[in-house]
VOPAGU-2260 file (C-alpha; in pm, 1 decimal, decimal comma):
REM VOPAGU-2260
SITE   aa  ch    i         X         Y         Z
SITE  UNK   A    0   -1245,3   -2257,9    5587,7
SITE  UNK   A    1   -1632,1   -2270,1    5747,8
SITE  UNK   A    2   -1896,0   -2284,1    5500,4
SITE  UNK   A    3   -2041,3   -1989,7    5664,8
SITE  UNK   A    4   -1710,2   -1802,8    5578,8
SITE  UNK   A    5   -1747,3   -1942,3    5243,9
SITE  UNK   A    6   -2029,8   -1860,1    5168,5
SITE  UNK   A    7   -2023,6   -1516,6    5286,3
SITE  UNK   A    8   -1715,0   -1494,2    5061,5
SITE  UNK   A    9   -1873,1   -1560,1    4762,0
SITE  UNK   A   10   -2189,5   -1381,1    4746,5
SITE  UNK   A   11   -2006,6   -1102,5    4671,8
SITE  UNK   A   12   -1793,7   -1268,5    4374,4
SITE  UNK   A   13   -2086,8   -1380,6    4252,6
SITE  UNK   A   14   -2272,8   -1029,9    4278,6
SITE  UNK   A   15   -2003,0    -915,8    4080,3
SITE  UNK   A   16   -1996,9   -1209,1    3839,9
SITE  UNK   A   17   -2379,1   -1090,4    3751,4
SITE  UNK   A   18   -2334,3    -740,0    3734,1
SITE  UNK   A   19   -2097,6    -758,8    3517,6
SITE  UNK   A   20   -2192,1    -935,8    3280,3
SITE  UNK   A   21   -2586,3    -813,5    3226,5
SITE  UNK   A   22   -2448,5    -416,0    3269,6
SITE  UNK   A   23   -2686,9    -133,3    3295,1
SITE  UNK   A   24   -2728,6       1,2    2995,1
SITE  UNK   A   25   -2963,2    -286,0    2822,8
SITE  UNK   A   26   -3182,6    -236,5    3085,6
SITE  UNK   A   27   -3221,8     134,6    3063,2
SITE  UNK   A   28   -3140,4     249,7    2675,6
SITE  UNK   A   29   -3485,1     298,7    2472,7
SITE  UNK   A   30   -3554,9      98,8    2176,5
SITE  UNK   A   31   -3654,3     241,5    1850,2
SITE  UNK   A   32   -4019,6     252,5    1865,1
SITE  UNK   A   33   -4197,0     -20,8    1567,0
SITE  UNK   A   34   -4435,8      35,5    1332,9
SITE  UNK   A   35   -4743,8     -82,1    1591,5
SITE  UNK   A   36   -4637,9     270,5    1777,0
SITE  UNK   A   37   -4546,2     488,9    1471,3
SITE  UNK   A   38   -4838,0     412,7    1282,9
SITE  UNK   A   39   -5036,9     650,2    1563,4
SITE  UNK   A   40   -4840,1     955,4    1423,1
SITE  UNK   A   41   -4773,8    1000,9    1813,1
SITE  UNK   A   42   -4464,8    1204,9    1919,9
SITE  UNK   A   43   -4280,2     880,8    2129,2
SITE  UNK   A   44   -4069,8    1118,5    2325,7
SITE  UNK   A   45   -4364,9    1264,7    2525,6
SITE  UNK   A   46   -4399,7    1138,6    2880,7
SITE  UNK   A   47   -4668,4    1199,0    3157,9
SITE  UNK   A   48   -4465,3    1250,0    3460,0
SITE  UNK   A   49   -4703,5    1099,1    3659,3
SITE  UNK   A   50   -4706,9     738,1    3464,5
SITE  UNK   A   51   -4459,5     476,0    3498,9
SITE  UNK   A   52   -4370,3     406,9    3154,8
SITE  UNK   A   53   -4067,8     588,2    2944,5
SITE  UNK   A   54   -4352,4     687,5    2701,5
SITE  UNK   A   55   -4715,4     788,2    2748,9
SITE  UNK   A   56   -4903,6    1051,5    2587,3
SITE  UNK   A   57   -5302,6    1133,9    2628,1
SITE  UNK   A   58   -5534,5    1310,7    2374,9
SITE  UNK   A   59   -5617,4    1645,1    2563,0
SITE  UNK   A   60   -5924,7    1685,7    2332,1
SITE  UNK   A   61   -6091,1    1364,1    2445,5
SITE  UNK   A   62   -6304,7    1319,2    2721,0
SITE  UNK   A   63   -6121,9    1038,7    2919,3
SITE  UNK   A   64   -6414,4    1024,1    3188,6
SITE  UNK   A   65   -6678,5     945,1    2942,1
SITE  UNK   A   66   -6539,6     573,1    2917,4
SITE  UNK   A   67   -6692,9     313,5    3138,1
SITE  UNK   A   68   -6608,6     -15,2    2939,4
SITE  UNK   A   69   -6242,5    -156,1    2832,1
SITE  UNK   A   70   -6199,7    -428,4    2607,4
SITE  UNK   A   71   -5861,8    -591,3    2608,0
SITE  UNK   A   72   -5710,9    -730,4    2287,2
SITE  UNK   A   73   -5465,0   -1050,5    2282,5
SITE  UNK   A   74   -5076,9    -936,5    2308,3
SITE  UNK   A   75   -4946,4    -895,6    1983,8
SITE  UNK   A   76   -4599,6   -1020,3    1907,7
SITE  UNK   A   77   -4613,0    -927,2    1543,5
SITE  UNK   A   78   -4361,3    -640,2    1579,2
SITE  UNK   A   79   -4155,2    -863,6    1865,8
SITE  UNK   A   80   -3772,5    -753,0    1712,1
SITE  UNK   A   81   -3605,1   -1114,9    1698,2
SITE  UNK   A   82   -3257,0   -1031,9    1523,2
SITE  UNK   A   83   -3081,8   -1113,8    1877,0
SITE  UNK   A   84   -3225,7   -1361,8    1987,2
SITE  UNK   A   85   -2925,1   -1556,6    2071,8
SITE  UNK   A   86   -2872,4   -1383,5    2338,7
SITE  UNK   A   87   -3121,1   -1550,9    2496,6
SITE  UNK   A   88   -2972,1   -1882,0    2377,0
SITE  UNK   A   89   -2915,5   -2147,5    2618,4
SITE  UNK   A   90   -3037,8   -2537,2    2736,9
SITE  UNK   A   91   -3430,5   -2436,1    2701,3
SITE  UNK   A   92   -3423,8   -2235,1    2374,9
SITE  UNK   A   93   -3136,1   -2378,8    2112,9
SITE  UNK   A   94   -3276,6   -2209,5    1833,5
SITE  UNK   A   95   -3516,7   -1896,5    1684,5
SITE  UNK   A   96   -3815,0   -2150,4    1677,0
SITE  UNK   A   97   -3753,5   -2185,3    2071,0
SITE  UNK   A   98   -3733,1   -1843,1    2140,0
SITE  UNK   A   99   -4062,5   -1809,1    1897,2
SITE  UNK   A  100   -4240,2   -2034,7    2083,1
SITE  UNK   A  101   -4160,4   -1918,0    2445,9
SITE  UNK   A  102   -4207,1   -1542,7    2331,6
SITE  UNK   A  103   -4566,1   -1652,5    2235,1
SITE  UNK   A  104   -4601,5   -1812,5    2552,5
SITE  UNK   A  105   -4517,7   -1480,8    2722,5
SITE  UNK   A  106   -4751,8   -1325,1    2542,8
SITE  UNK   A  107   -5040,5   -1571,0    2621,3
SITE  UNK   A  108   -4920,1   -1561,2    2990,9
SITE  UNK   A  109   -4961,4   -1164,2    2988,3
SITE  UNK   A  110   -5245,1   -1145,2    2821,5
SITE  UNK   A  111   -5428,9   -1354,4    3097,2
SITE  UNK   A  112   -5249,3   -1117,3    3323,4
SITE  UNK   A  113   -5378,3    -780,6    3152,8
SITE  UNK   A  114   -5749,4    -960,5    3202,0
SITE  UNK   A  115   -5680,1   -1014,3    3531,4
SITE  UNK   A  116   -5551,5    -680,3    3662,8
SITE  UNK   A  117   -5852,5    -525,6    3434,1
SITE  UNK   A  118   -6112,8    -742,3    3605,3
SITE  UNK   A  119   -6030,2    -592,0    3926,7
SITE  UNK   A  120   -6274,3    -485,0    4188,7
SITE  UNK   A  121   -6086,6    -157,4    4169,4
SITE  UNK   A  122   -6040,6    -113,8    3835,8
SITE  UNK   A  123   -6244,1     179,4    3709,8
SITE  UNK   A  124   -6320,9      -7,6    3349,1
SITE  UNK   A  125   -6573,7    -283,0    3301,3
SITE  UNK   A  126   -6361,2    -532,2    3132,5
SITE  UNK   A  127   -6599,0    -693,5    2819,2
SITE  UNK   A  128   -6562,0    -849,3    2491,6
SITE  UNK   A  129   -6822,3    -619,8    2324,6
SITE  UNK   A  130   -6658,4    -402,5    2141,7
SITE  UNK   A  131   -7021,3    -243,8    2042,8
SITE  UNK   A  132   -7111,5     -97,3    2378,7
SITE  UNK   A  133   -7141,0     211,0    2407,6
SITE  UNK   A  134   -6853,4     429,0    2598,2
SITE  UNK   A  135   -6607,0     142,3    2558,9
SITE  UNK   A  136   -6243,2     169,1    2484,7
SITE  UNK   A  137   -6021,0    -113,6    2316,0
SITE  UNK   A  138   -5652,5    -168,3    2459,7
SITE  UNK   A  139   -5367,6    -305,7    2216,5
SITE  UNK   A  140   -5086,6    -425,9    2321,1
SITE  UNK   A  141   -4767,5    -524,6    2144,2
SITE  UNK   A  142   -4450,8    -734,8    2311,7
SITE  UNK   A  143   -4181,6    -545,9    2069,6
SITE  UNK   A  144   -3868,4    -684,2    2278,0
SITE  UNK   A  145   -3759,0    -971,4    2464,0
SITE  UNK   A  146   -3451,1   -1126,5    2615,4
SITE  UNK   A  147   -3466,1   -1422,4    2837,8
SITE  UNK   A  148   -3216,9   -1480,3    3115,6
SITE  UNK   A  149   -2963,4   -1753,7    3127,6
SITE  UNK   A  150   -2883,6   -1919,0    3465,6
SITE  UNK   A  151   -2529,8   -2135,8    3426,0
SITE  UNK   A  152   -2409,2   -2276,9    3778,6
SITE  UNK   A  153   -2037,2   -2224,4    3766,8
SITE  UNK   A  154   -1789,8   -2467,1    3737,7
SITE  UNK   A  155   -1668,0   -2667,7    4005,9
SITE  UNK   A  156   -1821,7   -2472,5    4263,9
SITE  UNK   A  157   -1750,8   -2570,9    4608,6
SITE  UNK   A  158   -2013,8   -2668,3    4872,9
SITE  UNK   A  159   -2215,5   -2372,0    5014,9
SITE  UNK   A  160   -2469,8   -2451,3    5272,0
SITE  UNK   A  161   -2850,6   -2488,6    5186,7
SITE  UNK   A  162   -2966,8   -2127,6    5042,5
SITE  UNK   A  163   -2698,2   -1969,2    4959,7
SITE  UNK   A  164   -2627,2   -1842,3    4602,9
SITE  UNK   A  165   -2457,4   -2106,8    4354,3
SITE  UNK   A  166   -2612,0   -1976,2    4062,9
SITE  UNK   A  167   -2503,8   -1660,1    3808,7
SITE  UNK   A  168   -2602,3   -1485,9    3500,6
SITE  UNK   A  169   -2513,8   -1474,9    3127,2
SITE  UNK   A  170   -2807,2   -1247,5    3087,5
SITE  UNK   A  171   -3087,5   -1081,8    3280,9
SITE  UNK   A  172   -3433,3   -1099,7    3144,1
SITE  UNK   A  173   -3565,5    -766,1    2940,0
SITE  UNK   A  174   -3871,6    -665,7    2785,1
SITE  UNK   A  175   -4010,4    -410,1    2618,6
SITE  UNK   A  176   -4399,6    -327,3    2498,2
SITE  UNK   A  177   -4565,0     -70,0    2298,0
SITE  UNK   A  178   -4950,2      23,6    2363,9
SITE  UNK   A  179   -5222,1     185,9    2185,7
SITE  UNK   A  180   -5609,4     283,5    2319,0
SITE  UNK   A  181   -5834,8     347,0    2075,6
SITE  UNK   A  182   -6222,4     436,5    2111,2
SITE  UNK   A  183   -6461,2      97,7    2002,2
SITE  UNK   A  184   -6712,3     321,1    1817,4
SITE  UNK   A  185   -6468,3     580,3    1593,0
SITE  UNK   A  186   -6143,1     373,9    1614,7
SITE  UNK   A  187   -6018,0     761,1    1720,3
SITE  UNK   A  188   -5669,8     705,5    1855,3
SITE  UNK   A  189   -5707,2     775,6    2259,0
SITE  UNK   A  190   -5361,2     727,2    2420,6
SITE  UNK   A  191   -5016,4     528,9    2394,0
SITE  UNK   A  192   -4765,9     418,1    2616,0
SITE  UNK   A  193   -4406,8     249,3    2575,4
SITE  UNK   A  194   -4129,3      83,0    2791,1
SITE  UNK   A  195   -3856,6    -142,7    2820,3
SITE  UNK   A  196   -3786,6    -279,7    3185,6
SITE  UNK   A  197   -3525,8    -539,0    3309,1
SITE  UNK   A  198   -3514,9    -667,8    3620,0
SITE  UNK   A  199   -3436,8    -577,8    4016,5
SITE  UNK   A  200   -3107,4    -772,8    4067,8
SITE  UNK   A  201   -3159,9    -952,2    4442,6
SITE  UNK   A  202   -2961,0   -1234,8    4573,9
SITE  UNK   A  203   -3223,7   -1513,1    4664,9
SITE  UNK   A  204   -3188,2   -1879,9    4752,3
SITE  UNK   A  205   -2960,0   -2132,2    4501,0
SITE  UNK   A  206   -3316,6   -2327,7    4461,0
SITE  UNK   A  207   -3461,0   -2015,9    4254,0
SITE  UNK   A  208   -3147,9   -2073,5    3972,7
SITE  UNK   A  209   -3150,0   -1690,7    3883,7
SITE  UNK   A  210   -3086,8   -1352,2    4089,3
SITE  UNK   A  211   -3364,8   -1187,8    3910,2
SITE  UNK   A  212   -3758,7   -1183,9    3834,5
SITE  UNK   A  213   -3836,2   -1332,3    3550,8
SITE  UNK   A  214   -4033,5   -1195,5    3208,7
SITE  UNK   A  215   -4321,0   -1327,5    3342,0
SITE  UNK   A  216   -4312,7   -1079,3    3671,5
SITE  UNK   A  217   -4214,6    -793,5    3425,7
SITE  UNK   A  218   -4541,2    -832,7    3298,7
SITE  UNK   A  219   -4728,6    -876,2    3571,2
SITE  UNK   A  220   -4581,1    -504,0    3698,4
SITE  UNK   A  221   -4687,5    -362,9    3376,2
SITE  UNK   A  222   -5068,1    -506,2    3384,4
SITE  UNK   A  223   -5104,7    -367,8    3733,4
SITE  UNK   A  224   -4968,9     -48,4    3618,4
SITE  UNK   A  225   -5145,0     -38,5    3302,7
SITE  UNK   A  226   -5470,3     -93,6    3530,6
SITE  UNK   A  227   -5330,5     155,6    3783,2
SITE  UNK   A  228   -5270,8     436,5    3507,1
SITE  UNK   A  229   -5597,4     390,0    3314,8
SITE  UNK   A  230   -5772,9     447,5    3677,6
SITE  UNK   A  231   -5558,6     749,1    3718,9
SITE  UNK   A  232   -5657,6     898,2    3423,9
SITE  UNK   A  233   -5929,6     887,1    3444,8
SITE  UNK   A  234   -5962,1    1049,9    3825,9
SITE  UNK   A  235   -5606,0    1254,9    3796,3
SITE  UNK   A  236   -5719,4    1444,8    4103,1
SITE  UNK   A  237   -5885,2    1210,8    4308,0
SITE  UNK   A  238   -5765,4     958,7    4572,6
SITE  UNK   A  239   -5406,6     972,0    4387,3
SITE  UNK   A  240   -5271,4     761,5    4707,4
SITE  UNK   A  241   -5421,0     477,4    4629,5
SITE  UNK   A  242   -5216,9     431,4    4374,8
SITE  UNK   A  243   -4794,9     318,8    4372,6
SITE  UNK   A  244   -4588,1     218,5    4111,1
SITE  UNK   A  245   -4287,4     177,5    4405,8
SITE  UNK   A  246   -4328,0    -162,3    4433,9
């Protein structure tokens, strides 16, 4: 048989060797919300149609346009629920101290990320570290779930020519966050938002090692839509084409 042949053969094996074994429903059943979100008193069914996230929910009372400054706090994995984290077991994380470590290093990576997407040019907010100016709002953020995926080449595969897919999953990436905005001055609770995303399954090249985005680009989608949404908010009725959350 060609290679060609081959290989068109078993992209679809392999499609179905990763699909079956990640599912949909960890990707798309809600999480019981953790004490970071409870502690608001906020009902964590509520959603704002127009926001990306499975749960977000606004104080009507509160002048949202008065804000002009945003500080953002460090992600907190403090609430991170680590009772399965085997299933994120594999070459690069043998044990819970593993998975400890890389969840922190998530949450250092997103954090630069949420100061990114908040320092720019058409952000609404003046990102700062003062949480004593006046008008300012504080952003916390919490990683509350995390599952990282597992890329195993499968055995004895035969020889499929240069980027093709050799590689399939034991696990797709998933994570989850809770949110809370809070004014600087009063510490009056502002807004909240929660989700849980996995990834957009995609065949890509054997040199990648995984059909899906990793955590990393999870959080990079929220940050921009975090941004995004805060900018909304504040302008509900202005310019809304700006802004997609297709991508």
């Amino acid at each position: 048989m060609k290679p060609a042949t081959l290989a068109k053969l078993a992209v679809p094996a392999l499609l179905a060797l990763g699909l079956a074994s990640c599912g949909v429903d960890p990707v798309t059943t809600r999480t019981e919300p953790t004490r970071f979100l409870k502690s608001t008193g906020t009902d964590t069914t509520q959603r704002i149609q127009r926001l990306p996230f499975e749960h977000s929910w606004r104080d009507p009372k509160v002048d949202i346009t008065k804000y002009k400054n945003i500080v953002v706090r460090p992600v907190n994995t403090s609430f991170l629920k680590t009772d399965k984290w085997e299933e994120s077991k594999s070459e690069h994380i043998p044990n819970k101290r593993a998975y400890t470590r890389r969840t922190q290093a998530l949450a250092r990576y997103w954090t630069k990320s949420l100061n990114k997407s908040f320092s720019s040019p058409i952000c609404m907010f003046y990102k700062t570290t003062d949480t004593g100016r006046e008008n300012t709002l504080i952003l916390e953020v919490a990683l509350t779930e995390v599952r990282f995926d597992r890329a195993v080449s499968p055995a004895a595969p035969p020889p499929l020519p240069a980027g093709s897919v050799t590689t399939v999953l034991t696990g797709v990436p998933v994570c989850a966050f809770e949110a809370r905005v809070r004014d600087a001055a009063t510490g009056k609770l502002v807004s909240t938002a929660a989700d849980r995303r996995g990834p957009a399954l995609s065949v890509i090249a054997s040199d990648k090692k995984t059909f899906t985005k990793p955590n990393e680009q999870i959080c990079d989608e929220w940050s921009d839509q975090l941004m995004k949404s805060s900018n909304i908010e504040l302008f509900p009725k202005v310019r809304r084409s700006w802004f997609s959350f297709a991508d």
